[in-house]
C-alpha positions in Angstrom: 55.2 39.6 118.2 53.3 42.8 119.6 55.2 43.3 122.8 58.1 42.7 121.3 57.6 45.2 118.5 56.9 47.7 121.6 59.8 47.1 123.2 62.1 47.4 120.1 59.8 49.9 118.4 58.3 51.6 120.4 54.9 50.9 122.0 52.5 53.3 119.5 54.7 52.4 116.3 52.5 52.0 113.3 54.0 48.2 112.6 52.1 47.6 116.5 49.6 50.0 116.0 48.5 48.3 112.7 49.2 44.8 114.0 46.4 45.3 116.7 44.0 46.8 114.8 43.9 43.8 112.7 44.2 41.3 115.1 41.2 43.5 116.8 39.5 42.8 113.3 40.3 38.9 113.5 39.3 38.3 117.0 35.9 39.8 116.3 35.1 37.4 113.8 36.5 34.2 115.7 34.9 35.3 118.3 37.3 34.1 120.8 37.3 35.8 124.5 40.6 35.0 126.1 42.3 36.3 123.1 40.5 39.2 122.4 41.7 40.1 125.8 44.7 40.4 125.0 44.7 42.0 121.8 42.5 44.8 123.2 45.0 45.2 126.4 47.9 45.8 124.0 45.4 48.0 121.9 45.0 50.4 124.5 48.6 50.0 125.5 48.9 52.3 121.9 46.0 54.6 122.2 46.7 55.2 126.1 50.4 56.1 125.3 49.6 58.3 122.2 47.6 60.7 124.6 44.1 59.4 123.3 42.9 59.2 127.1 39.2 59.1 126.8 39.6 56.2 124.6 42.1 54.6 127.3 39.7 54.8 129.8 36.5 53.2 127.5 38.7 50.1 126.6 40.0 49.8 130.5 36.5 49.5 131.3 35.7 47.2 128.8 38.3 44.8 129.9 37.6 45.2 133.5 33.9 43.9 132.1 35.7 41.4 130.1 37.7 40.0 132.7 34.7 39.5 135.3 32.7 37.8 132.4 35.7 35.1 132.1 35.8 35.1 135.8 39.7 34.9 135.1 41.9 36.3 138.1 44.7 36.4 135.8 42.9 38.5 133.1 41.5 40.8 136.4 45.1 41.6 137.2 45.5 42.5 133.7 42.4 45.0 133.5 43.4 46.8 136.4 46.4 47.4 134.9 45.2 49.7 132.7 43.2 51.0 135.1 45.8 52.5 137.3 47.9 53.4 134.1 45.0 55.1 132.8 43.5 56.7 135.6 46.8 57.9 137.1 47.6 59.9 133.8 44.1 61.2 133.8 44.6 62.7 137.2 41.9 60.1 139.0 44.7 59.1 141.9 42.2 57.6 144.0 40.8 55.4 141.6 44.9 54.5 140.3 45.8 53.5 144.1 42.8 51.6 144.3 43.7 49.5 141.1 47.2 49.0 141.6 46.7 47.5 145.0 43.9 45.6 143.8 46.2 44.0 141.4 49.1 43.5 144.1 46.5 41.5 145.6 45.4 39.5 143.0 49.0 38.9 141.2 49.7 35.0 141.4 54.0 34.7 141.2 53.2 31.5 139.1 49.9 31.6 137.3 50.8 35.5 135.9 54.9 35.0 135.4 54.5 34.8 131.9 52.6 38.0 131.4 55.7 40.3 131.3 55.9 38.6 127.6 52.1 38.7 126.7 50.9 42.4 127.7 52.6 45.3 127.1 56.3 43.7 127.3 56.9 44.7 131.3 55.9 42.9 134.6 52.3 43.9 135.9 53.2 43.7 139.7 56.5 45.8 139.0 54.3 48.4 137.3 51.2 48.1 140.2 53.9 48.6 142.6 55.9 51.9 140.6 51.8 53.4 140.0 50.7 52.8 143.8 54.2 54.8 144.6 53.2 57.8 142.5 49.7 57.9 143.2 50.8 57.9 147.3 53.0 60.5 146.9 50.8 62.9 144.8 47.8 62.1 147.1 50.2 63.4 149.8 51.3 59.7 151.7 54.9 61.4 151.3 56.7 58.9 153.5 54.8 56.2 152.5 55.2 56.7 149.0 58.9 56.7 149.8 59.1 53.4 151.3 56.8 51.7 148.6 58.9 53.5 145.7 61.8 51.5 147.0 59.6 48.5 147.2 58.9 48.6 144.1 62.7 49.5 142.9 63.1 46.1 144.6 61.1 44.1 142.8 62.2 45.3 139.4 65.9 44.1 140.5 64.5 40.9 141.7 63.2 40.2 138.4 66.0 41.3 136.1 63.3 41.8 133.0 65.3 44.5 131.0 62.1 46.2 129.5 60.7 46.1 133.0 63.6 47.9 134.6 63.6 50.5 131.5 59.7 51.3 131.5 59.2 51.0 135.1 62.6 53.0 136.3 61.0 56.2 134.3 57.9 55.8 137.3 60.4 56.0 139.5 62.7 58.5 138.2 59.2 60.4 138.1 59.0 60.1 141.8 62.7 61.3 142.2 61.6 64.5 140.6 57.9 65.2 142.6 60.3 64.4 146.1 62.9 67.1 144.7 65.3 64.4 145.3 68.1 65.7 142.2 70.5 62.7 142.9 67.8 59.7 142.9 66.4 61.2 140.2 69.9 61.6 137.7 70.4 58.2 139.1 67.3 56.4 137.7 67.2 58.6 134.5 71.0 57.1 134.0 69.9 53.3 135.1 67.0 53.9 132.6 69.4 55.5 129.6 72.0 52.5 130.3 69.5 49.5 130.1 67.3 51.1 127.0 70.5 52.1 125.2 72.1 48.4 126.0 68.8 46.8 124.7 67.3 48.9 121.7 64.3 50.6 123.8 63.4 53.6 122.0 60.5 54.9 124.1 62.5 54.6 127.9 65.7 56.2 125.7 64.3 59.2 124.9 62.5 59.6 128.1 65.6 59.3 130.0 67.5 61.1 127.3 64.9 64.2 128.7 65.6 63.7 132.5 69.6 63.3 131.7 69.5 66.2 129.6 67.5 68.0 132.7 70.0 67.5 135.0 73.2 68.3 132.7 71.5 71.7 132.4 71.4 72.3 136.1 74.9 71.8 136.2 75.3 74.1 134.0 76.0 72.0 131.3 74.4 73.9 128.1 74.7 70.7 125.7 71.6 69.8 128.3 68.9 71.7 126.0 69.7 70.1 123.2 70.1 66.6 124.3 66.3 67.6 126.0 65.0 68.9 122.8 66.3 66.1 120.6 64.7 63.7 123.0 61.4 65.8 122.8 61.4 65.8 118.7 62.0 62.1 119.3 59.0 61.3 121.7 56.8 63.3 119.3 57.9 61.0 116.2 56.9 58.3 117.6 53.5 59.7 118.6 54.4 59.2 122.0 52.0 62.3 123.6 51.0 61.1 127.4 53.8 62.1 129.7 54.6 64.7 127.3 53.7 67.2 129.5 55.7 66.2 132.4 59.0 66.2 129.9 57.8 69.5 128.2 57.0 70.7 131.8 61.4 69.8 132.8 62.2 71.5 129.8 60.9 75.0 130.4 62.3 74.4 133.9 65.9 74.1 132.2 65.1 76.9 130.0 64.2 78.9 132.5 67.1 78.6 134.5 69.0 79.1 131.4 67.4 82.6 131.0 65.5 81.8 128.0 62.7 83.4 129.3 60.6 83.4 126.2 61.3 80.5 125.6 60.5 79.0 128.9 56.9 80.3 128.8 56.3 79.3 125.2 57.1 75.5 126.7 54.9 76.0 129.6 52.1 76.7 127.7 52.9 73.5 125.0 52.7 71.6 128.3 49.7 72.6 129.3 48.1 72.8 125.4 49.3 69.2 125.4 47.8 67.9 128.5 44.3 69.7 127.8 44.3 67.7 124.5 45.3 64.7 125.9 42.7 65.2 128.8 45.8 64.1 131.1 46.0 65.9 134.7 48.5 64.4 136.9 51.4 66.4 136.4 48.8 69.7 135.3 48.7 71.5 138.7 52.6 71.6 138.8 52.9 73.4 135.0 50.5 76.1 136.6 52.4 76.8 139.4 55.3 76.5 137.5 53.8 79.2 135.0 52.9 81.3 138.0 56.3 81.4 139.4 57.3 82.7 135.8 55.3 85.4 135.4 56.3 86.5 139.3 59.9 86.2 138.8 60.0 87.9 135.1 61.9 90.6 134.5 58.3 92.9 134.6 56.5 90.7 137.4 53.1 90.0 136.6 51.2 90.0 139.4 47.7 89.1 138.9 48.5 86.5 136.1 51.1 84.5 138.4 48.1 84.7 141.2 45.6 83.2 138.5 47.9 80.5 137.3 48.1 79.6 141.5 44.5 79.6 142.2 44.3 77.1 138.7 46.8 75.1 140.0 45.3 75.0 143.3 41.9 74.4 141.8 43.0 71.4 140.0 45.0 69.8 142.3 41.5 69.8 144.3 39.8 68.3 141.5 42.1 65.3 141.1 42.5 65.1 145.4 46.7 65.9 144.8 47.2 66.9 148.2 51.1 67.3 147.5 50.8 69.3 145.1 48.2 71.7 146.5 50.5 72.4 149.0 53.3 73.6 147.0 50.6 75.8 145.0 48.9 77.1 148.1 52.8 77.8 149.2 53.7 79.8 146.3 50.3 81.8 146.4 50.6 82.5 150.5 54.0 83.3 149.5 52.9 86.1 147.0 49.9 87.2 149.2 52.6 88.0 152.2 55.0 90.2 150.1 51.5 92.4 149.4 50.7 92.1 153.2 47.8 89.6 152.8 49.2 87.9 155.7 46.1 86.8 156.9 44.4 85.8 153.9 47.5 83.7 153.1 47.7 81.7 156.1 43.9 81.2 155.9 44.8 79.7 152.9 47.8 77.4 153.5 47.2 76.4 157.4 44.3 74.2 156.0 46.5 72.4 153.1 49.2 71.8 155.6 47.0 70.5 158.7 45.5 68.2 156.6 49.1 66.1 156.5 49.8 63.2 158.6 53.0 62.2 157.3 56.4 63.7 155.6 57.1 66.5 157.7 60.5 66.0 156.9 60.2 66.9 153.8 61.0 69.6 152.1 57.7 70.8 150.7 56.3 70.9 154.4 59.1 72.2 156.1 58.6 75.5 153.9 54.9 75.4 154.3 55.3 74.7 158.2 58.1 77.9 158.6 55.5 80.2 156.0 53.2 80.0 158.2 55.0 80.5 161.4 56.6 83.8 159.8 52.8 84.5 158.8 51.4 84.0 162.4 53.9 85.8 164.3 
């Protein structure tokens, strides 16, 4: 009953929410393992989505403990599931790629084909794959992250699970956005709006409602904002606070380039309120750059603050080893740092960021860093 009460509820509902809790309560009684494995996996499924991280991370480990006790391989693919989940959100990339190609590895095609129906309503090697994706990318394995983000894509059409496709495809659609690829990412958002609209998903429909709304807006499109903010109000009925940021964070991008200035700022900094609450710091060093590009391109530039909100965003994206997006924040503070003839200072800064790449120099990201710094040298 649970995962289905995600999927057509919404995974933090308070019909699954209480349904958990209880079945928490019964397990503990009967005292039975196997099951209590699965009603705490679905448990955190609700307190990791509502933004209650901490928590997601204390029942993770306590089911990666679980697990080992049962020596189960099935169960271990399980708790590592919610170890990448977790830990990715949290900002701990290392740690997420670790867990989701631990759990590639360990997925059996047979013994675990019925888990898509048992924990958290969507396939767990679908979702390893989509999580070791993002976690490449934002750890800077550009290319690589490319070719396993349509490796993943792959598998979630091989297996035809609708709620898979829906949950999953927002990863991906994700990953669109980090590359700065605007046409794979209005194409998952709409594969994403098409399959939770068909099926009743309420969750994957409002996050895709966000992303569509997105790229109306840079069209030009002005119904964009509202369908965006609609969307927003929606996620926040339904308690649905991690990835809020990221959503909040596209937004104040579309409000921005709307020229609701204000407006855009006030949204930054409910992006980055919500994140601090929710102790989530994936897609945190990208609202402070974000912010600092503001402030710089406001109708009274202000300086020093846009530098600040680049050194934070640099600073973080240090602390959770984001190598992608250090560079764009090194980028846009080298950038700044050259128009007040810091030349020197800036390429000390970037040239290290950028060297430290092995891959993706076709991207767009290092193809600005790499022509920065040769205006910077010369």
């Amino acid at each position: 009953l649970g995962p289905v009460l995600m999927a057509t509820e919404g995974q933090v509902s308070n019909s699954v929410r209480i349904l958990y809790e209880r079945a928490r309560e019964l397990c503990a009684k009967i005292g039975e393992e196997k099951q209590m494995f699965g009603v705490t996996f679905n448990y955190w499924t609700t307190k990791f989505l509502c933004g209650e991280l901490p928590l997601g991370r204390a029942l993770s480990a306590e089911l990666l403990t679980n697990a080992a006790a049962l020596n189960d391989p099935g169960l271990m693919v399980q708790a590592q599931h919610t170890t990448w989940a977790t830990h990715a959100w949290s900002g701990n990339l290392r740690t997420a790629l670790r867990a989701a190609e631990e759990g590639r590895r360990l997925y059996d095609p047979v013994r675990d084909k019925h888990h898509k129906f048992l924990y958290g309503g969507h396939d767990p090697l679908c979702c390893a794959s989509a999580f070791r994706a993002g976690a490449m990318w934002l750890l800077g394995y550009q290319d690589s992250a490319a070719r396993a983000r349509d490796e993943a894509y792959r598998e979630m059409l091989q297996l035809g699970h609708p709620f898979t496709l829906a949950l999953l495809g927002t990863v991906v659609m994700l990953i669109y956005y980090l590359e700065g690829n605007t046409e794979g990412f209005a194409d998952a958002s709409r594969s994403v709006l098409e399959i939770s609209e068909r099926n009743g998903f309420p969750a994957t429909l409002s996050w895709a409602k966000v992303c569509n709304g997105w790229t109306m807006s840079q069209h030009g499109n002005a119904e964009g904002l509202g369908l965006m903010d609609a969307a927003i109000g929606d996620l926040r009925k339904m308690n649905l606070r991690t990835q809020l940021p990221f959503y909040l964070g596209l937004k104040a991008n579309s409000l921005w380039t709307r020229n609701f200035r204000s407006a855009a700022l006030a949204c930054i900094d409910d992006a980055l309120a919500t994140a601090s609450s929710n102790d989530e710091h994936c897609f945190e060093p990208e609202l402070h750059r974000m912010k600092g590009e503001m402030l710089l391109h406001a109708d009274h530039p202000q300086w020093d603050a846009a530098r600040l909100c680049f050194l934070e965003a640099i600073r973080v994206s240090r602390q959770t080893e984001a190598k992608s997006l250090e560079l764009r924040a090194a980028t846009s503070l080298a950038k700044l740092w050259q128009s007040q003839g810091k030349r020197k200072e800036a390429y000390d800064l970037l040239a290290p960021v950028y060297n430290w790449f092995t891959e993706g120099f076709d991207t767009k990201d290092l193809k600005e860093a790499k022509s920065l710094l040769g205006e910077l040298s010369a």
